[in-house]
N, C-alpha and C positions, 0 to 999 in steps of 0.2 A: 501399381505396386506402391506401397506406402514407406514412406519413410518412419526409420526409426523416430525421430523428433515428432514426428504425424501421431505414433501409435506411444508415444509416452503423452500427448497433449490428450491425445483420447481418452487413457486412463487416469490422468488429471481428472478430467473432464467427470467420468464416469465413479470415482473415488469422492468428486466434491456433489456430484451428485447423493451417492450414499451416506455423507456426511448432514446433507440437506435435510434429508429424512431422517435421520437419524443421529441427532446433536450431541449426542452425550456419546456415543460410539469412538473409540478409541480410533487417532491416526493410523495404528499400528497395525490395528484388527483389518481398518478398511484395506492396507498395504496388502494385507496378508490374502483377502480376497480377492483385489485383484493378479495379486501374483498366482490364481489358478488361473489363471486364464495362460491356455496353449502360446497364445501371442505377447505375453509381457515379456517372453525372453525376447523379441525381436525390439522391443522400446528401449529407447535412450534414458537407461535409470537414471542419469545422472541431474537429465533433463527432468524429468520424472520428479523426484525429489524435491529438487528446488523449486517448481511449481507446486505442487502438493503441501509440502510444507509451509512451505513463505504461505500462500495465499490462508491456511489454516491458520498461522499467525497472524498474517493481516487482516482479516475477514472481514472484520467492524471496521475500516480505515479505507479499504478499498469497498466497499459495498458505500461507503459515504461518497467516495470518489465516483464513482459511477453513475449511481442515482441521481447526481447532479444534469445527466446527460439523456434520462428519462422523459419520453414524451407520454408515460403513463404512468399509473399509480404503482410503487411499487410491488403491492402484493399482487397485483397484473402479470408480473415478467415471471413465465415461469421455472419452475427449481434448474432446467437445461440450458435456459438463456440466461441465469444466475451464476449458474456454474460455468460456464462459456466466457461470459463478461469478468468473473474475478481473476479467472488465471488468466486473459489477456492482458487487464489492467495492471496482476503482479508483473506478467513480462513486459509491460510496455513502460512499469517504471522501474525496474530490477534489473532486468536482462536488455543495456543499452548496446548488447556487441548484433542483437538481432535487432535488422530493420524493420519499423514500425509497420509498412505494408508486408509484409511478409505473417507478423501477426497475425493483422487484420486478417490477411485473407485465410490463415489457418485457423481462425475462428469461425470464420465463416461458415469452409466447407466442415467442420466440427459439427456446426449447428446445422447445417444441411441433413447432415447427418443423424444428428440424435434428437432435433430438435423438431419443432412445426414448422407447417407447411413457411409461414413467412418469417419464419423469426430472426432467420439469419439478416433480415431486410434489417430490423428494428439491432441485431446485434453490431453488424455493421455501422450503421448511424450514429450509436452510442460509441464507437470504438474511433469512427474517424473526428469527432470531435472530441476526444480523450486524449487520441494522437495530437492531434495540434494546440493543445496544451501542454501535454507534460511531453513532449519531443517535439516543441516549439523549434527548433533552429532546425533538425532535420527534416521536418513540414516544409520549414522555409525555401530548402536547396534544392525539393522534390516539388515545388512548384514550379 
């Protein structure tokens, strides 16, 4: 069974994806699309939102943030491990009440999920050295 927080990360997920493709597409539009979906009454709107938005906001800021952590070329990673990596990076530097492993590994099975066969591999990598920068002291006490 999925958690609420699982099934609004997902349509995070699946909203920045439509947004990928789709650049000029209204936040509001993509909202309104995923709010067909039978299951977005069970997501954490709240959670929902502040991922969705923030990272639409941040985009250029965290996609710089990230890419630093690239063991390939950017246009490489594709649009699912793009969208996977931004709203962790938004939560991993925004949302400091949730623990940094706990992310990680909800990006992972995310990417499992929506992503290729290995991606979650290269999502993962990129994510646990993102954590041990910008949640440098909780790295520390979790080692």
């Amino acid at each position: 069974m999925k958690t609420a927080r699982r099934r609004a990360r997902e349509f995070v997920v699946q909203g920045l994806y439509e947004w990928t493709m789709n650049p000029d597409r209204a936040a509001s539009t993509i909202e309104k699309h995923l709010r067909e979906n039978e299951y977005f009454a069970k997501a954490d709107e709240t959670l929902f939102r502040s991922l969705m938005y923030g990272v639409l906001k941040d985009a250029a800021q965290l996609s710089a943030l990230v890419a630093r952590y690239y063991e390939r070329a950017p246009e490489d990673v594709s649009p699912i491990e793009r969208a996977v990596l931004l709203m962790a990076a938004f939560e991993l530097t925004q949302h400091l009440e949730t623990p940094y492993p706990v992310i990680i590994n909800e990006a992972i099975e995310i990417t499992k999920t929506f992503g290729g066969t290995d991606g979650h591999k290269f999502v993962n990598g990129v994510l646990d050295k993102l954590a041990a920068q910008v949640r440098e002291e909780e790295a520390a006490r979790r080692s």
